[in-house]
C-alpha positions as CSV (number, residue, x, y, z in Angstrom):
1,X,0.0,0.0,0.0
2,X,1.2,3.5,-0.6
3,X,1.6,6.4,1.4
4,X,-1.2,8.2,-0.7
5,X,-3.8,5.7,0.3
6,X,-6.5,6.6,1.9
7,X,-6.9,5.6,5.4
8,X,-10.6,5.5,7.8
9,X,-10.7,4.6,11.5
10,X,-13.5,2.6,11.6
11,X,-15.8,1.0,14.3
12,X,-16.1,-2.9,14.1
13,X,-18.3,-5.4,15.9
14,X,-16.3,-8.2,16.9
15,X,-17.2,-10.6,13.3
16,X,-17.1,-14.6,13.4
17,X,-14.3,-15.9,13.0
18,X,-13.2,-18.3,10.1
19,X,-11.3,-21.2,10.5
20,X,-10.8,-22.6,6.5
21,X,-9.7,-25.6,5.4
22,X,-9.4,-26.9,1.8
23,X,-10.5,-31.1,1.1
24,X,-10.4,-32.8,-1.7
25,X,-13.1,-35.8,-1.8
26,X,-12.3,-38.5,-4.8
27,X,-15.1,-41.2,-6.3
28,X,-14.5,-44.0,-7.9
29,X,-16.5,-45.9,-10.3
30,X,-13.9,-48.6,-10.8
31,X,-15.7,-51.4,-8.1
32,X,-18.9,-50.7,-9.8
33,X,-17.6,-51.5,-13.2
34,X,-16.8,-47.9,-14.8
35,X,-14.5,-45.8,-15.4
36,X,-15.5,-42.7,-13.4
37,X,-13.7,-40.6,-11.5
38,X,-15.1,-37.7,-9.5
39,X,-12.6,-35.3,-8.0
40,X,-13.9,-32.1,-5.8
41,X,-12.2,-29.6,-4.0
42,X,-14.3,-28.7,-1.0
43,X,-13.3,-25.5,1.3
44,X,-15.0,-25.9,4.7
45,X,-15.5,-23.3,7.5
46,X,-13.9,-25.5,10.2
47,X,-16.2,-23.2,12.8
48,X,-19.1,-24.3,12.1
49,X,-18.4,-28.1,11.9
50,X,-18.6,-30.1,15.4
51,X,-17.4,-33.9,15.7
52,X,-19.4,-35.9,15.3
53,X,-21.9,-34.0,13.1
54,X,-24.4,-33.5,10.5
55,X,-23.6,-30.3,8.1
56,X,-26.0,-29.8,5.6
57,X,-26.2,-26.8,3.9
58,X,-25.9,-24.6,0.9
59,X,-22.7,-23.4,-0.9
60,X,-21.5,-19.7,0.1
61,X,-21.5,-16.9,2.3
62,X,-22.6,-17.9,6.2
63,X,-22.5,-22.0,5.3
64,X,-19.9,-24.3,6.4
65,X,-19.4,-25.3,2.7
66,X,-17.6,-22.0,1.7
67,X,-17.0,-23.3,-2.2
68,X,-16.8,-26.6,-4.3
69,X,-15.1,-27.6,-7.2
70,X,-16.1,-30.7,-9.3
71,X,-14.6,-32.5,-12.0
72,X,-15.9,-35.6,-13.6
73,X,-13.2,-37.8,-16.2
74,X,-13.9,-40.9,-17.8
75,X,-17.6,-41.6,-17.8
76,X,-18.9,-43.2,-20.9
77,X,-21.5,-39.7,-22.0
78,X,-19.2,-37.2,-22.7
79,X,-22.2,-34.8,-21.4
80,X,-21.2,-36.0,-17.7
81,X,-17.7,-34.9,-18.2
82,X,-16.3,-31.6,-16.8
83,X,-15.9,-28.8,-14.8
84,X,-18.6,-28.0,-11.8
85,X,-18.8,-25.5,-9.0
86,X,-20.9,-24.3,-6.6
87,X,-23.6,-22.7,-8.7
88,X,-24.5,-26.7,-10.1
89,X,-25.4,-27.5,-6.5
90,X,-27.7,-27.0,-4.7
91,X,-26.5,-28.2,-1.2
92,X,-23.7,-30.6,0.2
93,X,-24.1,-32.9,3.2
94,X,-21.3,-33.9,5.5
95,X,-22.4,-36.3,8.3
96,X,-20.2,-38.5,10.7
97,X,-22.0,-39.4,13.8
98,X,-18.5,-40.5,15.7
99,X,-15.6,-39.0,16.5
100,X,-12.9,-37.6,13.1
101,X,-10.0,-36.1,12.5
102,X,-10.6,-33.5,10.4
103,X,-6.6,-33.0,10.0
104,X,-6.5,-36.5,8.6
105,X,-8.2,-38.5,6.0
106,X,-11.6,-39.2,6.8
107,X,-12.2,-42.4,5.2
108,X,-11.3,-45.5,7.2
109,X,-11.7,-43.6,10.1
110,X,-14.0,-45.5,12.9
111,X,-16.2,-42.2,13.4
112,X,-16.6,-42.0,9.5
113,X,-17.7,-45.2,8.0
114,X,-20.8,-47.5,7.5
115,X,-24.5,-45.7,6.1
116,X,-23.8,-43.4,9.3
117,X,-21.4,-40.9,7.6
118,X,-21.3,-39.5,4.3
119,X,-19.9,-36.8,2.3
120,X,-22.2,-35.8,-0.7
121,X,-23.4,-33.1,-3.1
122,X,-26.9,-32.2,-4.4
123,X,-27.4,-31.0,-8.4
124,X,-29.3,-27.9,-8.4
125,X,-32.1,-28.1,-10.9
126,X,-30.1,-25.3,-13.2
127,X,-27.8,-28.2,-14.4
128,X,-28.6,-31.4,-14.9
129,X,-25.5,-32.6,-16.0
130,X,-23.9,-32.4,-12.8
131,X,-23.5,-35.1,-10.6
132,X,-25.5,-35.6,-7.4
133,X,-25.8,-38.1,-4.5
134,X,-28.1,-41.1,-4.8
135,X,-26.8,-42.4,-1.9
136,X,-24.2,-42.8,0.8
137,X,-20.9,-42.1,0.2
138,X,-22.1,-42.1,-3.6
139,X,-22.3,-40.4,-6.6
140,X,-24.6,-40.6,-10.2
141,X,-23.1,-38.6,-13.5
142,X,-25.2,-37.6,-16.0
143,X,-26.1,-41.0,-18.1
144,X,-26.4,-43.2,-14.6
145,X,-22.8,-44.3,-13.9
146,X,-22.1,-44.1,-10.5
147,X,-18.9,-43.6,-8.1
148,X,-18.3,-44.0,-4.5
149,X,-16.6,-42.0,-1.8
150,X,-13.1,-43.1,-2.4
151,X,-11.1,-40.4,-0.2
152,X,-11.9,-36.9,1.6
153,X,-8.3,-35.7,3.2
154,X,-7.1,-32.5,3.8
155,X,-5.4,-30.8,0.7
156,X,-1.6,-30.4,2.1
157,X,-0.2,-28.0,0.0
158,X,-2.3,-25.3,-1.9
159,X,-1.6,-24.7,-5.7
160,X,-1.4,-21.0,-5.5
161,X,0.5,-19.1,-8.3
162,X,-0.1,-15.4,-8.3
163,X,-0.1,-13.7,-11.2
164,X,-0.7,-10.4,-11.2
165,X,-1.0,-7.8,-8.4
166,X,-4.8,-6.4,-7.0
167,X,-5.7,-3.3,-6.6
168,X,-8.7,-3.7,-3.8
169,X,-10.2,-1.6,-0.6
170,X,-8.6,-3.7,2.0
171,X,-9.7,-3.5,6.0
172,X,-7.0,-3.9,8.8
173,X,-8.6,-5.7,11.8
174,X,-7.5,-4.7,14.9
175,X,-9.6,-6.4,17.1
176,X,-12.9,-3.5,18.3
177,X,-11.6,-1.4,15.9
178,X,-10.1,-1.4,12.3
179,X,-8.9,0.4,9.4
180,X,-10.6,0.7,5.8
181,X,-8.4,2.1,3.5
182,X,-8.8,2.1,-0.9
């Protein structure tokens, strides 16, 4: 920021807190016969999540699902295959009705596992295409094939390459009281 920016003291209410957290959840199709794979990356807002729990929510602003990312490869209509995000969905479910880890993978894990726990996303009626949960743990694509709940683990390193600076309003928090400045 430069010296000529424009600076405002400003009052602040004390805001929730974030806590975010990047997953990515694989499917499989490959012990039901096909060659499907279903790859999302999931940010959660780890604040709003107890263990065990039931999240089910929409995709955005105030939900524990902050964004998803979906892509489908290898199912046999080429319709099914692509890119999704959140706008396909209309809500995602994560349930685990034991104790988890949520710094380790979640499948395997005693508190996550059996028609108890799940992790699954809902099309939205906009796209029809997308894939969407017919059951636990599992997944149709556009054309039937399905996929199941292969892995949901914590993404260790984020693939972040900036490009190009921002030019943005940006506010300073210092706790009851922060700075605005554009």
């Amino acid at each position: 920021m430069d010296a000529a920016a424009d600076c405002t003291p400003v009052n602040v209410k004390p805001a929730h807190t974030v806590n975010l957290k990047t997953y990515t959840a694989r499917w499989s199709g490959a012990d039901l016969g096909n060659g499907v794979t279903v790859t999302a990356k999931i940010m959660l807002d780890l604040n709003l999540i107890s263990s065990p729990g039931i999240i089910g929510s929409a995709i955005g602003a105030g939900a524990a699902f902050k964004s998803i990312d979906i892509e489908v490869t290898g199912a046999t209509n080429s319709n099914a295959n692509g890119r999704f995000t959140a706008d396909d969905f209309g809500r995602a479910v994560l349930r685990f009705l034991g104790p988890v880890d949520l710094t380790k993978e979640l499948v395997g894990q005693a508190g996550f596992s059996g028609i108890t726990s799940e992790f699954n996303v809902f099309r939205s009626v906009s796209n029809p295409l997308a894939p969407t949960a017919i059951s636990f743990n599992k997944l149709r694509v556009f054309g039937e094939e399905e996929a199941v709940l292969t892995s949901f683990a914590p993404t260790m390193v984020e693939d972040v390459t900036p490009t190009q600076a921002v030019n943005f309003p940006m506010l300073l928090d210092m706790g009851n009281m922060a700075l605005y400045c554009r």
